[in-house]
C-alpha positions as CSV (number, residue, x, y, z in Angstrom):
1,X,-41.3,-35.4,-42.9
2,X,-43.8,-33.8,-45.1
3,X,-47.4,-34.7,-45.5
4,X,-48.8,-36.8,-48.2
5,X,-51.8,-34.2,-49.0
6,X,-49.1,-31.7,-48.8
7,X,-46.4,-33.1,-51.4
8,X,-50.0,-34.3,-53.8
9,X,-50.8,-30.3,-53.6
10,X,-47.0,-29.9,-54.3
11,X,-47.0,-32.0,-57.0
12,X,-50.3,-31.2,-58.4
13,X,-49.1,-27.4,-59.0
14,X,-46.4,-28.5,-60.9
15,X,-46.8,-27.9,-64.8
16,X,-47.4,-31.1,-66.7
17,X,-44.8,-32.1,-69.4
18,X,-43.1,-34.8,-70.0
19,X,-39.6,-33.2,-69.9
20,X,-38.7,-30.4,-68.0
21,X,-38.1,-27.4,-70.2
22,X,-34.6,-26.4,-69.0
23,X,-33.4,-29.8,-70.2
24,X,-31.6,-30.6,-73.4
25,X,-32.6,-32.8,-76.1
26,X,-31.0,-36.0,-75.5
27,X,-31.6,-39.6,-77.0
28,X,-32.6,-40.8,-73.3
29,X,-35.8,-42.2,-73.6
30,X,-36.5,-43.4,-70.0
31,X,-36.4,-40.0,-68.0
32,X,-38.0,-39.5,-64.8
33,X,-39.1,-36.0,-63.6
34,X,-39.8,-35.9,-59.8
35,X,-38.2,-35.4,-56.1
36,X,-34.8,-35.8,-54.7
37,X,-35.8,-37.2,-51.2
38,X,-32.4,-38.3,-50.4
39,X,-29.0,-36.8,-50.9
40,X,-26.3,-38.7,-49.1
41,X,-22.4,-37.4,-49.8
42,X,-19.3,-38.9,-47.9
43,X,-15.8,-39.2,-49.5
44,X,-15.8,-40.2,-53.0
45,X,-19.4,-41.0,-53.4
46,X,-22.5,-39.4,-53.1
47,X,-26.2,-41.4,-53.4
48,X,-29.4,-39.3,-54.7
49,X,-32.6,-40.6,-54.3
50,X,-35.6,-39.5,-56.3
51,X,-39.2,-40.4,-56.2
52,X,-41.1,-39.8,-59.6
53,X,-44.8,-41.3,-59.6
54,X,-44.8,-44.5,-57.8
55,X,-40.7,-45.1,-59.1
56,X,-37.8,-44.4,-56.6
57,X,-34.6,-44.1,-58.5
58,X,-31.4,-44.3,-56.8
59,X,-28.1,-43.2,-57.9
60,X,-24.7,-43.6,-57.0
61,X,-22.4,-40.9,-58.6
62,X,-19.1,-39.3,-57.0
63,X,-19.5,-36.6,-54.6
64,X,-18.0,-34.3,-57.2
65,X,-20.7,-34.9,-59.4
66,X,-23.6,-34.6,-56.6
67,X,-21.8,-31.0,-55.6
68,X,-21.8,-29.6,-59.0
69,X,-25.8,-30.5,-59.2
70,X,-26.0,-28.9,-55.6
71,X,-29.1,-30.8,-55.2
72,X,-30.7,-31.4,-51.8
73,X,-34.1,-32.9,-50.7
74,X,-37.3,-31.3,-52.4
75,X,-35.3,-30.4,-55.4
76,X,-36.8,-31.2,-58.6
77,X,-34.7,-33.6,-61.0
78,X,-34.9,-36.3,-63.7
79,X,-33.4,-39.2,-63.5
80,X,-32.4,-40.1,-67.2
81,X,-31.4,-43.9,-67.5
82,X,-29.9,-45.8,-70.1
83,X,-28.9,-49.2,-69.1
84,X,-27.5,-52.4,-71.4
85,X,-28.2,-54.6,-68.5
86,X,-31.9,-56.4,-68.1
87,X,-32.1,-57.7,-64.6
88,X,-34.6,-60.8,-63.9
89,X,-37.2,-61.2,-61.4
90,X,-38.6,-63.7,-59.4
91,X,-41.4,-64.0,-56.4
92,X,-39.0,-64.6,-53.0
93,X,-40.6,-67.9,-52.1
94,X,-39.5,-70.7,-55.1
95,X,-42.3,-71.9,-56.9
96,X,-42.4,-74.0,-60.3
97,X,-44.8,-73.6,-63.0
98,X,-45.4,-77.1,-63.0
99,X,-47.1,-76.6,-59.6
100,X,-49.9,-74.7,-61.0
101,X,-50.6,-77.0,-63.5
């Protein structure tokens, strides 16, 4: 466990940019720069977990993948995502429009 002040002190030191300069140019528009907080490997698959600002972005690669990153929890990363699927949301309870009329 880490302490809030000490991962906002952290975080704060950091420099600001919106893309890391190591990183290549890429046509990736939705890239997230933060923390790995979670690196899970087993098998075949591996599950990496960053927080960057108030998103958590989780993925699921193969383990061969997640060793050749050789990231680990406190890492910096970016998760770059480009997705074709739009995935709809709705409030858990079931509530009609018509009800607030």
């Amino acid at each position: 466990m880490v302490a809030g002040t000490e991962l906002a002190r952290y975080l704060t030191a950091q420099p600001k940019r919106d893309s890391p300069d190591w990183l290549p140019a890429q046509s990736t528009r939705n890239r997230f720069a933060g923390i790995v907080t979670r690196v899970e490997r087993d098998g075949l698959t591996a599950v990496i977990e960053i927080v960057a600002g108030p998103h958590r972005v989780v993925s699921l690669m193969t383990r061969e993948a997640a060793d050749d990153l050789g990231l680990a929890p406190g890492d910096i990363a970016v998760a770059a995502v480009k997705a074709t699927t739009v995935i709809v949301e709705a409030p858990r309870h079931t509530e009609h429009v018509e009800d607030h009329a």
